[in-house]
N, CA, C and O of each residue as an XYZ file, in Angstrom:
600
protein
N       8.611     -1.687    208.394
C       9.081     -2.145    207.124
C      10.598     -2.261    207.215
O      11.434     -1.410    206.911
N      10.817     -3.730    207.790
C      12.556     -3.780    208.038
C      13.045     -3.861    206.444
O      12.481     -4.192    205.401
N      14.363     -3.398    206.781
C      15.103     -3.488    205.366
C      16.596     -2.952    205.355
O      16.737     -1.824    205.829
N      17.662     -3.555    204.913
C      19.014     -3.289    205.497
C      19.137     -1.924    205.329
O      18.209     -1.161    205.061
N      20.576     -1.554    205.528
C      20.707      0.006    204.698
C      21.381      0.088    203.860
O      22.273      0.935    203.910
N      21.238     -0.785    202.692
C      21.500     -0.110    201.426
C      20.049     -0.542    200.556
O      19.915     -0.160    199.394
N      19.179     -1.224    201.118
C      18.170     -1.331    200.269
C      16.821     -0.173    200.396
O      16.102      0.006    201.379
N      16.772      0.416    199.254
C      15.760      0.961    198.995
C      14.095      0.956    199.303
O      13.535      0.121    198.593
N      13.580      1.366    199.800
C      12.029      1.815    199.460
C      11.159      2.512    198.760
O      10.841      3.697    198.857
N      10.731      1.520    197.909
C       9.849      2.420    196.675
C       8.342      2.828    197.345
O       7.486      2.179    197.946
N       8.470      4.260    196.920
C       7.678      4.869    197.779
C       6.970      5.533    196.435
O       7.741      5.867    195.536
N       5.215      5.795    196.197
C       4.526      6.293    195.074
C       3.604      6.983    195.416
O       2.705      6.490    196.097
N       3.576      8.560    194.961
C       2.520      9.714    195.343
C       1.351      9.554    194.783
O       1.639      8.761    193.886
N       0.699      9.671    194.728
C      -0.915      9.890    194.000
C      -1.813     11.062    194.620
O      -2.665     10.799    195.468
N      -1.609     12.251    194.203
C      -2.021     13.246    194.541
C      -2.422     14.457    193.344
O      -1.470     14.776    192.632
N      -3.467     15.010    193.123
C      -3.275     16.055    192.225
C      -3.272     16.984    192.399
O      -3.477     17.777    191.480
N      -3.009     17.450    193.827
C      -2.567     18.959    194.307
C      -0.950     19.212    194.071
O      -0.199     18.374    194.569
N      -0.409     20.239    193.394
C       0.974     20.190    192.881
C       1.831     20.407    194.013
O       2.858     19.757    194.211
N       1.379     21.376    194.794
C       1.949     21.629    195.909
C       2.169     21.088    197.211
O       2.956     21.376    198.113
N       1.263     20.224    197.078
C       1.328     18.424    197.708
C       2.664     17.739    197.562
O       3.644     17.487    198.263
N       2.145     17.512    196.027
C       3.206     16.803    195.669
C       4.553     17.049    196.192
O       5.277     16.182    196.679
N       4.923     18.653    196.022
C       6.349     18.798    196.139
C       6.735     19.129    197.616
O       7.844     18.744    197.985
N       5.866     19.865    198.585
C       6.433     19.405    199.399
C       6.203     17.718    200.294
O       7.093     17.497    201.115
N       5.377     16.877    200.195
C       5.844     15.773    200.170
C       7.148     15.257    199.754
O       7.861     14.681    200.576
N       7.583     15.450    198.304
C       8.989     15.160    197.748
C       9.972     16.436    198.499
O      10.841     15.685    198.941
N      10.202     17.144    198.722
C      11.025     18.170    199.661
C      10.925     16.957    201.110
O      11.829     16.120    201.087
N      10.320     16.884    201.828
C      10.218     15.933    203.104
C      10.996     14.857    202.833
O      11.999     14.711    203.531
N      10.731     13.957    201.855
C      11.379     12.535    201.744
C      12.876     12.704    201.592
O      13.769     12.169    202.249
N      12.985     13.803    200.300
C      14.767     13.945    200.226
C      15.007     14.830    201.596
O      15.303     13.783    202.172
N      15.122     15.648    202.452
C      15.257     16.001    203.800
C      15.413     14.849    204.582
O      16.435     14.756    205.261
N      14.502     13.876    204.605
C      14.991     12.841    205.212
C      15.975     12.042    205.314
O      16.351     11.490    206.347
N      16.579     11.916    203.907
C      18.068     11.395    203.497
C      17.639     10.152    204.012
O      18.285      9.666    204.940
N      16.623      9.538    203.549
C      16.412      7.799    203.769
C      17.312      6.995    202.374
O      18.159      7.607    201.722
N      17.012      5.861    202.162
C      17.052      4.987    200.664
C      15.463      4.668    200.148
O      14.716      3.691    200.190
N      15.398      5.780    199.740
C      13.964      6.149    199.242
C      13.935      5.995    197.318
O      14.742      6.497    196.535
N      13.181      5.459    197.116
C      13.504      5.674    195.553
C      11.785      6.473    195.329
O      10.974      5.564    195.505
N      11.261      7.406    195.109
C      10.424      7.994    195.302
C       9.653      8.667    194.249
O       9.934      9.845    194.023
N       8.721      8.096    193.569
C       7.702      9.161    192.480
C       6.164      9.493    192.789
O       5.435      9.082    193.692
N       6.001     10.094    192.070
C       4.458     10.754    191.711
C       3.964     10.599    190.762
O       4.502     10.252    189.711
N       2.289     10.939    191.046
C       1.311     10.608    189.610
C       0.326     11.767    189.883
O       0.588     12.198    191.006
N      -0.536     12.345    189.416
C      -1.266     13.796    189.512
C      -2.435     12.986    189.524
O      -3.170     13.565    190.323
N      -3.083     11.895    189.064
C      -4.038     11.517    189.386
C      -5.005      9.872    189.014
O      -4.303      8.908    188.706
N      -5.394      9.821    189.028
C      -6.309      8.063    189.089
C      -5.987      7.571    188.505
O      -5.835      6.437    188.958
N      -5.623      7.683    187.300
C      -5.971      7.331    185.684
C      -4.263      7.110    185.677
O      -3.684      6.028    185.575
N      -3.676      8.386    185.809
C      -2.214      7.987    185.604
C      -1.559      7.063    186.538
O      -0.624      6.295    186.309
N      -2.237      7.274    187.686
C      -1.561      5.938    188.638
C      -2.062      4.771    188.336
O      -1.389      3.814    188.720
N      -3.048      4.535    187.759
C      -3.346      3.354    187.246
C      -2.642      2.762    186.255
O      -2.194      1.618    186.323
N      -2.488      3.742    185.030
C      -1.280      3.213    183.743
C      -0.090      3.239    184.467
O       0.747      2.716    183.731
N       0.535      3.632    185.723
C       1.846      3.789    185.960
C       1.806      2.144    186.665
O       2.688      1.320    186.427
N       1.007      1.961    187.264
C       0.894      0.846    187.774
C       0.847     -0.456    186.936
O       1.510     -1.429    187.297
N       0.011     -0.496    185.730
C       0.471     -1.480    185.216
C       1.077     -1.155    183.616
O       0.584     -1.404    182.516
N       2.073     -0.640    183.919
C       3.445     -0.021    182.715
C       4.049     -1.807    183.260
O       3.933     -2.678    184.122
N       4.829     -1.373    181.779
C       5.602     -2.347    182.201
C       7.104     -1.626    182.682
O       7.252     -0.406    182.597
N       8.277     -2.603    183.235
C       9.308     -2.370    183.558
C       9.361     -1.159    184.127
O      10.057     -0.200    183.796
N       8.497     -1.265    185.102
C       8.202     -0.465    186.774
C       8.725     -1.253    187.915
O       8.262     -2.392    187.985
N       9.610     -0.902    188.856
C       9.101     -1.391    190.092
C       8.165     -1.351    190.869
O       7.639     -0.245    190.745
N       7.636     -1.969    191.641
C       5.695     -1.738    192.603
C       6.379     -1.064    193.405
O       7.516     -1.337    193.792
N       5.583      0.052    193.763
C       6.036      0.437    194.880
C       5.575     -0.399    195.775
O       4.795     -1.325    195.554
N       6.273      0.058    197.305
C       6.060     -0.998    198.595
C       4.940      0.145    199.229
O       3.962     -0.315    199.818
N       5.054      1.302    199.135
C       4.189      2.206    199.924
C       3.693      3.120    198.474
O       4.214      3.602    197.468
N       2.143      2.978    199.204
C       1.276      3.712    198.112
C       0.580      4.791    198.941
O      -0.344      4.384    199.646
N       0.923      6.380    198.989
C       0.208      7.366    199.411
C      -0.598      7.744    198.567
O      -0.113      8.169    197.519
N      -2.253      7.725    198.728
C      -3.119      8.101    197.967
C      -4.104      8.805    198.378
O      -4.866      8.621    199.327
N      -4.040      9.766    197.479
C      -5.106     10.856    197.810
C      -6.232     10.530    197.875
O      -6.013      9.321    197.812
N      -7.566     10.614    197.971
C      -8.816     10.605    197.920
C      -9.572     11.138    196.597
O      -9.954     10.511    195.609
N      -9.657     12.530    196.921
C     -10.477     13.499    195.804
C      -9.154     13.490    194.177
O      -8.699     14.594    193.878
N      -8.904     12.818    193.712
C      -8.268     13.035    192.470
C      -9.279     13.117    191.233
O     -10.431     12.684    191.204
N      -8.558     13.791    190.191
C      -9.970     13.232    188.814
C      -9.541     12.349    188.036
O      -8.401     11.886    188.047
N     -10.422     12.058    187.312
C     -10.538     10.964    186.680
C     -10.845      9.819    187.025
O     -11.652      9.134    186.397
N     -10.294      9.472    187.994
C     -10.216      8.232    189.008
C     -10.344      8.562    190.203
O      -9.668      9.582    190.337
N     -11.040      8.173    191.607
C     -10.613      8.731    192.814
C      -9.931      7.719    193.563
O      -9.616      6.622    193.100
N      -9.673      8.179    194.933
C      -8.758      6.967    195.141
C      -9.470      5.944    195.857
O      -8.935      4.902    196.235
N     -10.527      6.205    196.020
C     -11.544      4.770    196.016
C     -11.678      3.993    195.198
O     -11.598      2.786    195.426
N     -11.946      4.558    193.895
C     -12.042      4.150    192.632
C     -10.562      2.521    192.610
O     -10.595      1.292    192.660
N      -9.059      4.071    192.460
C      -8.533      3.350    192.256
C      -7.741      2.470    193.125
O      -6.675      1.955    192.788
N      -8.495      2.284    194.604
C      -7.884      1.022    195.648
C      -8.885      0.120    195.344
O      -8.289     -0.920    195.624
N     -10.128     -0.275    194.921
C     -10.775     -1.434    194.562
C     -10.146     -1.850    192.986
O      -9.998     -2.958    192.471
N      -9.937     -0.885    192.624
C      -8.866     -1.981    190.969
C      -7.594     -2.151    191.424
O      -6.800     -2.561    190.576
N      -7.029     -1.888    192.889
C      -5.691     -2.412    193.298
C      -5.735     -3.298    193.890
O      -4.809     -4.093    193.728
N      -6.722     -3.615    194.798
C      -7.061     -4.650    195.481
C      -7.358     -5.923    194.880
O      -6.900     -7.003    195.255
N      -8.464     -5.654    193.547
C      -8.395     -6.545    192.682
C      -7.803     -7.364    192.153
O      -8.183     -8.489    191.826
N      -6.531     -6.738    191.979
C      -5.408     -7.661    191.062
C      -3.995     -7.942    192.303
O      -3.348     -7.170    193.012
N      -3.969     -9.544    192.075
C      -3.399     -9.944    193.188
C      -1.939     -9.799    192.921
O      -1.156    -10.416    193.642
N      -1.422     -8.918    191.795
C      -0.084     -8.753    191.481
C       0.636     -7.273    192.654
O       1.760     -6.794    192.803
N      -0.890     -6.960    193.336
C      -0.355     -5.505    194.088
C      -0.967     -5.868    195.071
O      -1.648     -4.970    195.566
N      -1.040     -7.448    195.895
C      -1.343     -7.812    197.154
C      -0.500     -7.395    198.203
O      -0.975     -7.207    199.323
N       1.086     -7.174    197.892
C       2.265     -6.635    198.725
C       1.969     -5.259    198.891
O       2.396     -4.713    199.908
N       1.433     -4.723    198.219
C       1.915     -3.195    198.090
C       0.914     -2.573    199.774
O      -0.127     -3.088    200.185
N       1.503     -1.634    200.289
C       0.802     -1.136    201.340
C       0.579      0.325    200.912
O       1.413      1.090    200.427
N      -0.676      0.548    201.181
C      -1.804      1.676    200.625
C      -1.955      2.359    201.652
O      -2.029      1.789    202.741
N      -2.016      3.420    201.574
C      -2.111      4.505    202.768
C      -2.779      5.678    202.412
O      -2.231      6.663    201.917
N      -4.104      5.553    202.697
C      -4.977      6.719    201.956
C      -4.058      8.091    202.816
O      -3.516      7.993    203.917
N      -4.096      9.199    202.016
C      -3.778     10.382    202.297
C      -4.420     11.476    201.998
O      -4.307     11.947    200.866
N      -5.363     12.195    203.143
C      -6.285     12.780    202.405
C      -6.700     14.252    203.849
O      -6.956     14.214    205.053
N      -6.581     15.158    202.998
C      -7.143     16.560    203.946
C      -7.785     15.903    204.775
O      -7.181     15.705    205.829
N      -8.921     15.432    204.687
C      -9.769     15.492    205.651
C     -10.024     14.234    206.151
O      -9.910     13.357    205.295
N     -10.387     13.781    207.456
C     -10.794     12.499    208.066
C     -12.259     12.450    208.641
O     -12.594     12.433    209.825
N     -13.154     12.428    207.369
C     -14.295     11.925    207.573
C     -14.580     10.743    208.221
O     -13.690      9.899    208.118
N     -15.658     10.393    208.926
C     -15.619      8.731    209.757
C     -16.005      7.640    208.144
O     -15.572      6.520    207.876
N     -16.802      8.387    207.471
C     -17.420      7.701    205.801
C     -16.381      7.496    205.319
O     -16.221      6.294    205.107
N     -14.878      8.619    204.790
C     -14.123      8.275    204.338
C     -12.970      7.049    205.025
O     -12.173      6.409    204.339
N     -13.144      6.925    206.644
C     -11.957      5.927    207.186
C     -13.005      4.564    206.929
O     -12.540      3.544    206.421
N     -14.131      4.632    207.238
C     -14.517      3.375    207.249
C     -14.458      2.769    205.864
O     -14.100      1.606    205.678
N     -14.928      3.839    204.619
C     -14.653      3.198    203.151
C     -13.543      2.810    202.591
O     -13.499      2.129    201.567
N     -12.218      3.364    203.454
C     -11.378      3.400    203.071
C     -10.683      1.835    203.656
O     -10.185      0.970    202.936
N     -10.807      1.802    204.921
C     -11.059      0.499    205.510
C     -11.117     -0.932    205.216
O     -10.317     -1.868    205.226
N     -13.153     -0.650    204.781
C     -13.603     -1.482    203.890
C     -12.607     -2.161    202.820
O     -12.301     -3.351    202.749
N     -12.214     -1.171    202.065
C     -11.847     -1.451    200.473
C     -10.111     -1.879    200.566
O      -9.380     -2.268    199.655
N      -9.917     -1.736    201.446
C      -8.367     -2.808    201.563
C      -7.351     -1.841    202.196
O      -6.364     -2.435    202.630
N      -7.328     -0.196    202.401
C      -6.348      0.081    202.495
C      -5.679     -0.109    203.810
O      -6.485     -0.611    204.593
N      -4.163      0.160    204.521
C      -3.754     -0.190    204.939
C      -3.458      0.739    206.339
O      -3.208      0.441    207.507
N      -3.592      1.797    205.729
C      -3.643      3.219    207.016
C      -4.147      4.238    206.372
O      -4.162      4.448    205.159
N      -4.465      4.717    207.036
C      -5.429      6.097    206.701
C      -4.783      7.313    207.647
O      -5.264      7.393    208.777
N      -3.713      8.288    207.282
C      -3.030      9.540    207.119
C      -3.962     10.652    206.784
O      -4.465     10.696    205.662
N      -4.240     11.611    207.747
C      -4.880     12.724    207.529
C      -3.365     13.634    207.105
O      -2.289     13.229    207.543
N      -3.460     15.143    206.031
C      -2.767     15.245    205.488
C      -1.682     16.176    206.974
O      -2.288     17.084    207.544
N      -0.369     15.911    207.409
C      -0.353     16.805    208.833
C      -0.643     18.375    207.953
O      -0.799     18.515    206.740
N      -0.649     19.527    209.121
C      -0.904     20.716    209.065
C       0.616     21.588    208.803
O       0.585     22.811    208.668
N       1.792     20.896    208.753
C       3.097     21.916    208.886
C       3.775     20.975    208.260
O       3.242     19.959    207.814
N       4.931     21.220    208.180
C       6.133     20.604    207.163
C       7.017     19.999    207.631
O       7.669     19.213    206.943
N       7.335     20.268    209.278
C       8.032     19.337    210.119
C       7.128     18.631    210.470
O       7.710     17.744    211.095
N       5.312     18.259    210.513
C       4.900     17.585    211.164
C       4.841     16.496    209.972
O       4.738     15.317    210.311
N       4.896     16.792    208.697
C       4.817     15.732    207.688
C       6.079     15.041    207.706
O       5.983     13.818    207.808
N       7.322     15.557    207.626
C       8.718     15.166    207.671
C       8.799     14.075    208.949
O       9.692     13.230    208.896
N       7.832     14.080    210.157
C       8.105     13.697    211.701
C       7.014     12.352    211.378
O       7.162     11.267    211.940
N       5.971     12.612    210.436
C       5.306     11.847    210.191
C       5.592     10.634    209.466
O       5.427      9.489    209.885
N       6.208     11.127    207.895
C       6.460     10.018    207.239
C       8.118      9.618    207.629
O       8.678      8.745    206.965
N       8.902     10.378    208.834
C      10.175      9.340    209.443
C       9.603      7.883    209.977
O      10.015      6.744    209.758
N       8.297      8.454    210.903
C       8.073      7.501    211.507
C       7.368      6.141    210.914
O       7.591      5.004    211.330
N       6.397      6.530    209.770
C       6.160      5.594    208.781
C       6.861      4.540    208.250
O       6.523      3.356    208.253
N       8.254      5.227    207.610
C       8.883      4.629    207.065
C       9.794      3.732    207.840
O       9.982      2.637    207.310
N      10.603      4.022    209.355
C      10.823      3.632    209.912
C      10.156      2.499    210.703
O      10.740      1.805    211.535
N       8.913      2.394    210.363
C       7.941      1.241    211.632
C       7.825      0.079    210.148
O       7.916      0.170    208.923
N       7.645     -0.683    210.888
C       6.769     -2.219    209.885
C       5.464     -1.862    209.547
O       4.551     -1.967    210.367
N       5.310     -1.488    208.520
C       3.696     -0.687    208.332
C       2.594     -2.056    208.679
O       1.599     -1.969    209.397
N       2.959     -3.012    208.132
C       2.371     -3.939    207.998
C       1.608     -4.483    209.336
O       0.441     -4.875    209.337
N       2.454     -4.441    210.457
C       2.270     -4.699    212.066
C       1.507     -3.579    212.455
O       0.965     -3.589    213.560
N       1.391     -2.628    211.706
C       1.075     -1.491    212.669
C      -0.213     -1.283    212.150
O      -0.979     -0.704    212.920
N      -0.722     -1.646    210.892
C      -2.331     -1.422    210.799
C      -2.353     -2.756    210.915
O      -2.662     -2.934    209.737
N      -2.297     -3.638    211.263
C      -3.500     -4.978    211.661
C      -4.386     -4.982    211.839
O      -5.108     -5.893    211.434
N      -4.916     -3.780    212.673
C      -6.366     -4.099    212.987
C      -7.054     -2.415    212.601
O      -6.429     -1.437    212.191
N      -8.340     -2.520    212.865
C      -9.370     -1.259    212.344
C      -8.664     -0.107    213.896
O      -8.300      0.996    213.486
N      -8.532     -0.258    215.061
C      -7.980      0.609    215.863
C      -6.880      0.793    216.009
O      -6.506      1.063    217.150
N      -5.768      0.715    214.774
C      -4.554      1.128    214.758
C      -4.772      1.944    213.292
O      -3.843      2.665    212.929
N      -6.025      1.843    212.407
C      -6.462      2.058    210.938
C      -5.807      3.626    210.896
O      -5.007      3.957    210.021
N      -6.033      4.080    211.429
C      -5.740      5.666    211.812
C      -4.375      6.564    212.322
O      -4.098      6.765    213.505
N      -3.755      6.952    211.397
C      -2.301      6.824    212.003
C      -2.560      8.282    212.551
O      -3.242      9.217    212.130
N      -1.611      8.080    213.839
C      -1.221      9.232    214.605
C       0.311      9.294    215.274
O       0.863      8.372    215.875
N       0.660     10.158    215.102
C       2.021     10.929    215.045
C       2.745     10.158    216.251
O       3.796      9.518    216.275
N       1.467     10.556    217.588
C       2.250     10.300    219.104
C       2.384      8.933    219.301
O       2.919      8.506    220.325
């Protein structure tokens, strides 16, 4: 995801574990990128946050799986749907890497599939490298679907 350095990347959580949330947000500011960076606790609210008005889209969408109200299956087929969030790149984020959950996840449009890392430098080492690569080039196909660190 090229982009000079003074321009920003809107980057959007969707997670309803709190402690997720924050250290995710602890990682991004550590990083000292041009990150413009929020959160949503779950389906329903990322959905109204999404179509609020006088929002920016984010460019990167980390989304949890198991949320309530909405899951994030749920809510990547009503993102996919509407061709106003055809740009946006989706990146399921989720504890666990079931083969059901990569292939559904797959299926339904998203763009990489992030198991959640296990430590706090491995998330920080993780989303440098994310943010730093062309996400777009890098899932093209179903055997890149799966991001890994090395």
């Amino acid at each position: 995801m090229e982009r000079g350095p003074d321009e920003f990347l809107y980057v959007l959580l969707a997670d309803d574990d709190a402690d997720d949330r924050m250290l995710f947000e602890d990682a991004v500011t550590e990083l000292d990128l041009n990150i413009d960076f929020r959160t949503v606790k779950d389906g329903a609210e990322l959905m109204n946050y999404l179509q609020g008005s006088g929002i920016i889209l984010p460019q990167l969408l980390f989304l949890d799986l198991n949320m309530p109200f909405k899951n994030g299956f749920q809510c990547l087929e009503e993102i996919r749907d509407l061709k106003a969030f055809n740009d946006m790149c989706i990146i399921i984020y989720s504890t666990t890497a079931r083969p059901s959950d990569i292939e559904q996840g797959y299926a339904k449009g998203a763009n990489l599939f992030l198991q959640k890392p296990n430590s706090f430098t491995e998330l920080k080492d993780t989303l440098h490298k994310i943010f730093s690569s062309d996400i777009y080039n890098v899932c093209s196909d179903k055997e890149q679907f799966v991001f890994k660190l090395k």
